[in-house]
Structure formats: C-alpha cells, structure tokens
NUVEX-178391 format. One line per field, with one value per residue: x, y, z of N, C-alpha, C in turn; chain. Coordinates in nm, 3 decimals. Each point is the difference from the previous one (the first is absolute). Example, Ala and Ser with C-alpha at 12.3 -4.5 7.8 and 13.67 -1.06 7.14 Angstrom:
n_c1 <- c(1.319,-0.035)
n_c2 <- c(-0.569,0.105)
n_c3 <- c(0.780,-0.072)
ca_c1 <- c(-0.089,0.082)
ca_c2 <- c(0.119,0.119)
ca_c3 <- c(0.000,0.006)
c_c1 <- c(0.090,-0.077)
c_c2 <- c(0.120,0.109)
c_c3 <- c(0.000,0.073)
ch <- c(A,A)
# end
This chain:
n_c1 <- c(2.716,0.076,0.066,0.055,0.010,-0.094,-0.008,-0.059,-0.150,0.033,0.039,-0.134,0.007,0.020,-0.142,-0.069,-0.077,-0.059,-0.064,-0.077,0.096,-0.104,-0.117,-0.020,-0.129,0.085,0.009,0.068,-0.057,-0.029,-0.050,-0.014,-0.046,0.103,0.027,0.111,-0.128,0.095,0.002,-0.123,0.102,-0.077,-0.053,0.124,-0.030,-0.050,0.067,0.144,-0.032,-0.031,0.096,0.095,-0.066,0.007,0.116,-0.056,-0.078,0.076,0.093,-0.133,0.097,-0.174,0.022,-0.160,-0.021,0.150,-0.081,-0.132,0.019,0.154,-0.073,0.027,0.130,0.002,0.131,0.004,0.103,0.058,0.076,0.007,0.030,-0.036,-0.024,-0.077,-0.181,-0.006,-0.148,-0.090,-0.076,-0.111,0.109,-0.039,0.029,0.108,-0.092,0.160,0.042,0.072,0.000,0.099,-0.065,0.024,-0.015,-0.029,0.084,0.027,-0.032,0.074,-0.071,-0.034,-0.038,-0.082,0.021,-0.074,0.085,-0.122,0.025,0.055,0.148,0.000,0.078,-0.079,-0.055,0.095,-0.081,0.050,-0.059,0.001,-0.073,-0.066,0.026,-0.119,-0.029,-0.109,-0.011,0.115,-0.006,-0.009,0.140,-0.075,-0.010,0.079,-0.114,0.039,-0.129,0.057,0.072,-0.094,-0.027,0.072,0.116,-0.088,0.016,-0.014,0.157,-0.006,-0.028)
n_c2 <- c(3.614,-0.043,0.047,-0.112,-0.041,0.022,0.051,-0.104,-0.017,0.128,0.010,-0.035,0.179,0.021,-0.020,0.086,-0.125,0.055,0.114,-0.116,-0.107,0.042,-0.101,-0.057,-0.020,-0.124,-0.092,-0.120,-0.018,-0.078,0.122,-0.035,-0.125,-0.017,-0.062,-0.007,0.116,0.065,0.154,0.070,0.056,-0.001,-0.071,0.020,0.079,-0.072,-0.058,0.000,0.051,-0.103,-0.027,0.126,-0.027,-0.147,-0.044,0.086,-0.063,-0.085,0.094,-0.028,-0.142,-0.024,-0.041,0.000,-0.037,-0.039,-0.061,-0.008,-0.055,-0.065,-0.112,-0.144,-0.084,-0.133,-0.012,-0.104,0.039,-0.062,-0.128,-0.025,-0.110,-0.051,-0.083,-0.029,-0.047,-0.126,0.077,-0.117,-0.102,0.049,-0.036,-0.044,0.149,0.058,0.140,0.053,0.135,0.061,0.113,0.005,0.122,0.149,0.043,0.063,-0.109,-0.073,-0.122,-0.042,-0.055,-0.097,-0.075,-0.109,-0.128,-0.060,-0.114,-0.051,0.094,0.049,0.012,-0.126,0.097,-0.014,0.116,0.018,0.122,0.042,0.126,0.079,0.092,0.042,0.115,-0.061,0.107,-0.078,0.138,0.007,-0.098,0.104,-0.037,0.031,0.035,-0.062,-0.047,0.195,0.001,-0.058,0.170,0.063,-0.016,-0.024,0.106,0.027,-0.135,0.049,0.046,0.132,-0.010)
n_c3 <- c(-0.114,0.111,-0.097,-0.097,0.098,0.001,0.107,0.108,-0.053,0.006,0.097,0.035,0.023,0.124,0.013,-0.036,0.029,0.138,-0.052,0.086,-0.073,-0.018,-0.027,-0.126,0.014,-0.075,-0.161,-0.074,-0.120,-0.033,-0.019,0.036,-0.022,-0.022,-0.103,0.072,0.022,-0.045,0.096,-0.074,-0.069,-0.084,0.051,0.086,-0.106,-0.063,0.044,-0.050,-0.096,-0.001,0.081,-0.066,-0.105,0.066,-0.007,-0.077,-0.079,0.044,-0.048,-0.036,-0.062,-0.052,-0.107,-0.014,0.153,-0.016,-0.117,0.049,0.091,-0.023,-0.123,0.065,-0.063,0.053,-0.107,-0.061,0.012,0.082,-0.071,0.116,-0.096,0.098,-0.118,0.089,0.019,-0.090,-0.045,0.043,-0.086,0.079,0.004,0.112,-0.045,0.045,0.008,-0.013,0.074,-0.040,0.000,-0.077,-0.167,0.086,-0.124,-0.060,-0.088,0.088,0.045,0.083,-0.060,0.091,-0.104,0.044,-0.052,0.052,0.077,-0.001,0.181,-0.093,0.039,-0.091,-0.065,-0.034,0.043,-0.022,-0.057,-0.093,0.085,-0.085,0.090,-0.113,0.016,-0.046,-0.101,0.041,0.013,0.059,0.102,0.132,0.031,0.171,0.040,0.080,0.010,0.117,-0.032,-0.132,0.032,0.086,-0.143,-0.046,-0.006,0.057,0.025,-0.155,0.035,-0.002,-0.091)
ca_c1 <- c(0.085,0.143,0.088,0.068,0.196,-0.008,-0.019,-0.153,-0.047,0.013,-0.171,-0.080,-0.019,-0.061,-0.093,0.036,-0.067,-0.051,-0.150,-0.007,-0.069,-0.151,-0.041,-0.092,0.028,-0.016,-0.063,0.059,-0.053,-0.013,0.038,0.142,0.097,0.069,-0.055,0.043,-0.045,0.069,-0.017,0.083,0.068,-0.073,-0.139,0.051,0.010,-0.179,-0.024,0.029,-0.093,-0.132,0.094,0.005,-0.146,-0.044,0.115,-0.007,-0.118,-0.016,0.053,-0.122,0.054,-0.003,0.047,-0.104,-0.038,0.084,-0.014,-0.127,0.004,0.104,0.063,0.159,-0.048,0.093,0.028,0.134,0.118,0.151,-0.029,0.160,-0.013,0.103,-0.057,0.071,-0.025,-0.168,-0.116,-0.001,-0.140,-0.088,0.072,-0.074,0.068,-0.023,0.121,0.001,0.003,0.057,-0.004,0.124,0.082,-0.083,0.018,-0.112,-0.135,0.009,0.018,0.036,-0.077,0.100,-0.099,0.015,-0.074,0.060,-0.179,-0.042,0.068,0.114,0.033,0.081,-0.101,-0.014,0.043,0.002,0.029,0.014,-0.089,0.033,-0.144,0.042,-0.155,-0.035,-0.123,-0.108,-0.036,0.130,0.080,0.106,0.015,-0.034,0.036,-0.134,-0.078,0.052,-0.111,-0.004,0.198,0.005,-0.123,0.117,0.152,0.045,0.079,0.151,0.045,0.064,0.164)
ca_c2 <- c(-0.107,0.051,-0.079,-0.065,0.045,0.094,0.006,0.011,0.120,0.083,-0.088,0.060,0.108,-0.049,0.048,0.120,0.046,-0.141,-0.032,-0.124,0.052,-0.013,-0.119,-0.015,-0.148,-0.048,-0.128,-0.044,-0.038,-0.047,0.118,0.069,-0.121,-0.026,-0.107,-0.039,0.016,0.098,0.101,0.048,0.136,0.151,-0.020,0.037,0.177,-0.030,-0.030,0.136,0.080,-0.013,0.039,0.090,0.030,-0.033,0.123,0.075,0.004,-0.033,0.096,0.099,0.104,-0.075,0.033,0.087,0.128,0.113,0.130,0.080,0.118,0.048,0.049,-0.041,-0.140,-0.060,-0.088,-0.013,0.079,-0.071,-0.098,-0.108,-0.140,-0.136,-0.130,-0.080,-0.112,0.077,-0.039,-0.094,0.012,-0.052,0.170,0.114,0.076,0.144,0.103,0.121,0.122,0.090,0.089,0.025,0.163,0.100,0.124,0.116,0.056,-0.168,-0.050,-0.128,-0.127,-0.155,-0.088,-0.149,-0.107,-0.128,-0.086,0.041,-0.106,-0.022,0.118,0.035,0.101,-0.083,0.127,0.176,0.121,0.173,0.046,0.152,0.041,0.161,0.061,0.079,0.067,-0.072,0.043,-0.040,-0.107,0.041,0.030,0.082,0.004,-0.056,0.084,-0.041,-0.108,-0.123,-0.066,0.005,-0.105,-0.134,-0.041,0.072,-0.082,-0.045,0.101,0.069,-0.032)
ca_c3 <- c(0.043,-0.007,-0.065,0.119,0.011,0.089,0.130,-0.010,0.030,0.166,0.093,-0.009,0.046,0.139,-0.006,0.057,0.114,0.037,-0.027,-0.132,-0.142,-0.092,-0.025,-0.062,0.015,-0.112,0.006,-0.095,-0.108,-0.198,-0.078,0.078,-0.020,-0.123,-0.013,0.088,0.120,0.062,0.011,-0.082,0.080,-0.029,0.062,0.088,0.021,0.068,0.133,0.103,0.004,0.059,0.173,-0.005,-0.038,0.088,0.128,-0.037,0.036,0.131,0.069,-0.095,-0.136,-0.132,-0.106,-0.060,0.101,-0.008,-0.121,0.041,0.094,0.053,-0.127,0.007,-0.017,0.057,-0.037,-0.016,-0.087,0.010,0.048,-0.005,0.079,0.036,-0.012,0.090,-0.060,-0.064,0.067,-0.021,-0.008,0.139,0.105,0.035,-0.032,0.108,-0.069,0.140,-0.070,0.143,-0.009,0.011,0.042,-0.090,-0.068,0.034,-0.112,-0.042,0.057,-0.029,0.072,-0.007,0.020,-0.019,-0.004,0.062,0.026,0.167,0.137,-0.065,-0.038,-0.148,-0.099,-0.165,-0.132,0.079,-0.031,0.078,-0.130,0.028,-0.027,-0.029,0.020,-0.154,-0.006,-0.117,-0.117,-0.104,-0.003,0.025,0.127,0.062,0.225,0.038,0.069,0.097,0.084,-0.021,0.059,0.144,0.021,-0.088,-0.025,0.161,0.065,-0.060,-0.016,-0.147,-0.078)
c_c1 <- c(0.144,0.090,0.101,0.166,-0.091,-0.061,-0.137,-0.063,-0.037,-0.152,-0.081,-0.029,-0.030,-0.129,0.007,-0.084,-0.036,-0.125,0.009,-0.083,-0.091,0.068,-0.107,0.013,-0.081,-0.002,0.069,-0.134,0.033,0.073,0.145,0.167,0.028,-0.030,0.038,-0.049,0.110,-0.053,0.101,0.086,-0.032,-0.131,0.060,-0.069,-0.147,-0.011,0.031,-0.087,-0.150,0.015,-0.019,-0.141,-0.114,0.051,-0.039,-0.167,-0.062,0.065,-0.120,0.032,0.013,0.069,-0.040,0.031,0.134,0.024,-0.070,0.040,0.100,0.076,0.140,-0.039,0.175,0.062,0.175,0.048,0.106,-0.092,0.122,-0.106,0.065,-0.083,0.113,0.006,-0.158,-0.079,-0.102,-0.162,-0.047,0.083,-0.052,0.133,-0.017,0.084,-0.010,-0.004,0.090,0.106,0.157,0.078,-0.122,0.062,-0.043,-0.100,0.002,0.061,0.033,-0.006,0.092,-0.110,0.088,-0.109,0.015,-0.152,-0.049,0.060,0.168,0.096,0.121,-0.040,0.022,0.052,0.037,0.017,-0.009,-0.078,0.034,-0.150,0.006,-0.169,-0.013,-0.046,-0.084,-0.038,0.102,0.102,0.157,0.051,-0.016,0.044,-0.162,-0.092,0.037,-0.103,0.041,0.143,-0.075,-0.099,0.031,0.084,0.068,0.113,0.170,0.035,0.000,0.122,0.011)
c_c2 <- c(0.044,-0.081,-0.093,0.100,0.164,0.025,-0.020,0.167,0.011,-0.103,0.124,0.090,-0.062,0.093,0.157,0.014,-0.188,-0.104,-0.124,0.014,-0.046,-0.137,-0.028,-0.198,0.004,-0.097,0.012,-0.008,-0.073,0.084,0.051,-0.075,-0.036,-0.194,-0.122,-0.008,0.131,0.122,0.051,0.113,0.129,-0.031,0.026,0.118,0.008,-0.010,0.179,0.105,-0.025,0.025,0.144,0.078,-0.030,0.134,0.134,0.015,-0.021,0.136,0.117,0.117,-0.094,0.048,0.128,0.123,0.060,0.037,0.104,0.094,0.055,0.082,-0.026,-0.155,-0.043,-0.087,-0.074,0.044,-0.109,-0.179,-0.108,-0.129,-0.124,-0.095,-0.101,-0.150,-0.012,-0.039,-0.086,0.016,0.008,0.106,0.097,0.088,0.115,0.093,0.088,0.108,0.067,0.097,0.062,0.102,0.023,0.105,0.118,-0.032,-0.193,-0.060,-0.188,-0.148,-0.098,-0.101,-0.133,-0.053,-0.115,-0.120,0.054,-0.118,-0.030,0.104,-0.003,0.102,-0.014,0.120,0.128,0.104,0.128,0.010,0.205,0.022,0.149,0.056,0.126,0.117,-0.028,0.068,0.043,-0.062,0.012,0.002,0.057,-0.016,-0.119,0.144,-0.068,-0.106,-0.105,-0.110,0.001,-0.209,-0.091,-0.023,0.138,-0.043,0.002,0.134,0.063,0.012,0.097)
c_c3 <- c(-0.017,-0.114,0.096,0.015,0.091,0.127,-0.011,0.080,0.188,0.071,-0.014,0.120,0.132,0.032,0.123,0.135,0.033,-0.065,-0.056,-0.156,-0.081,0.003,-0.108,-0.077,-0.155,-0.015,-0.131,-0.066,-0.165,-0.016,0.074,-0.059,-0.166,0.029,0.130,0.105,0.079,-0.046,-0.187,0.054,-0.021,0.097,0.141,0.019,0.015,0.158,0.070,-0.080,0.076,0.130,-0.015,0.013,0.164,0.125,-0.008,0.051,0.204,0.062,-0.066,-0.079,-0.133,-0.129,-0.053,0.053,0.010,-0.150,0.027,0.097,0.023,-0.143,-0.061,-0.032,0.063,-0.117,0.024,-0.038,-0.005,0.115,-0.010,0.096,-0.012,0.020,0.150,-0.011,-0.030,0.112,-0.140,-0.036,0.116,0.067,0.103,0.071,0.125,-0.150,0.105,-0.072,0.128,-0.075,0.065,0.033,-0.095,-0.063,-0.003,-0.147,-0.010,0.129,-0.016,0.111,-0.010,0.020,-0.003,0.008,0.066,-0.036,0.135,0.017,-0.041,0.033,-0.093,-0.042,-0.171,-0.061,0.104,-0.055,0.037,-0.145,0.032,-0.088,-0.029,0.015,-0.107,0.026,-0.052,-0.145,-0.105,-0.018,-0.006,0.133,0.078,0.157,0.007,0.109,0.162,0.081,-0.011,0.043,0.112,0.046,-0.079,0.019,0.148,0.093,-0.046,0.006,-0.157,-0.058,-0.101)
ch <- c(A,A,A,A,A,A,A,A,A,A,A,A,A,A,A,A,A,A,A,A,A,A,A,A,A,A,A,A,A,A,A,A,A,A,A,A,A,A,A,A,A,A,A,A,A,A,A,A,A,A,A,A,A,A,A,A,A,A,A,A,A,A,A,A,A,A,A,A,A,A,A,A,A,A,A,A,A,A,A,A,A,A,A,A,A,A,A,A,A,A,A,A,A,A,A,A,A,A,A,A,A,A,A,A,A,A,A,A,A,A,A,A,A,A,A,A,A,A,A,A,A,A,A,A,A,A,A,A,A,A,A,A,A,A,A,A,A,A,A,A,A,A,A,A,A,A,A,A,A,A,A,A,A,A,A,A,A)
# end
C-alpha cells in the first residue's frame, strides 16, 4: 500500500497480446468469510492460486507433471494487490489469468476477480512467477517448450 502524500501506484502493464484471458469460475464459501459474511483478505490468494493452478493445467501443464517431467516448479516470487471492493458470502466469482511479460527465468501475470456478469473488479493483481529447479530450488530458464506453450504470446524482456 502506498503511504499517503505519495503518487499512487503505475496502472497495470497493457497485456502483450490479444489472447483473451483464462477464466476460472468460483464460489464464495463459510470458510472463506470473516464473521460479517465478507471475503477474508488472505483467502483472496486462494482463489488466484486455484486460477493459476486451473490455467496452467487447461494449457496440460499440471503442477505434478512439470516437477516430473520437465523438473521445474512455477512459484511466486513478487505479489502486489488492490483490494477494490469485497466479494461477499454466495459470490459466485470469475478469476482471470493473463499473462503480461516474460523473463527468461519468471514471468508475470495480471489476475482479477470480479462477480459473474459484473465488470467491477473486487481485487486486481500482478503476480511475478519464477521458475525453479525442482531439485534445488533454484532459479532456472524456463524450459523453451513451455515459453513456446504458456507465456509465447508476450514479448522478452
């Protein structure tokens, strides 16, 4: 969050290609809600990981299967968000995913949240995704298959 007396933060990156962006539909829950019936703010990051995880998998690239075969794991490294306005018990929820810039060893997503049929957006973040070496948990190039079949569309930086 920006202190006050200083410039709010830059808009968010203009997406690097046309492609519309992943869609994954959710649902408020109990568990989700602080006593009020409102979205707690750490339970935000539930949603977009489960998007990411979904986005990922629909492009046939599960969690498991790029330790195993590729030998690399996808995590956060860097996360900036903007509580806009909450989402509510019952909520039925869109999370996007779309895919910003690429690095050579990480890449960086712009998700939101909204209600369905809505286009307030309750939460918007950027999320910067780094790519491991699974077996030492260390930074690595993503593998070129997976820039040509994920993050292909965004220029290199």
């Amino acid at each position: 969050m920006s202190p006050i007396g200083r410039h709010a933060a830059a808009p968010a990156p203009a997406p690097a290609t046309t492609t519309p962006p992943f869609l994954w539909p959710c649902r408020v829950y109990w568990e989700d809600t602080d006593a009020g019936g409102v979205v707690y703010h750490a339970r935000y990051l539930h949603f977009l990981e489960r998007a990411r995880t979904e986005w990922l998998r629909a492009l046939g690239h599960g969690q498991q299967q790029l330790r195993e075969r590729d030998g690399v794991l996808f995590v956060v490294h860097r996360m900036e968000l903007a509580f806009n306005a909450p989402a509510r018990l019952d909520d039925a929820l869109l999370a996007s995913v779309e895919v910003v810039e690429r690095r050579s060893a990480s890449f960086s997503v712009r998700q939101t949240l909204r209600r369905q049929g809505e286009a307030v957006i309750l939460l918007d973040a950027q999320v910067r995704i780094a790519c491991l070496d699974a077996a030492r948990f260390r930074p690595c190039p993503i593998p070129t298959h997976l820039i040509e079949e994920i993050v292909q569309p965004c220029p290199t930086t």
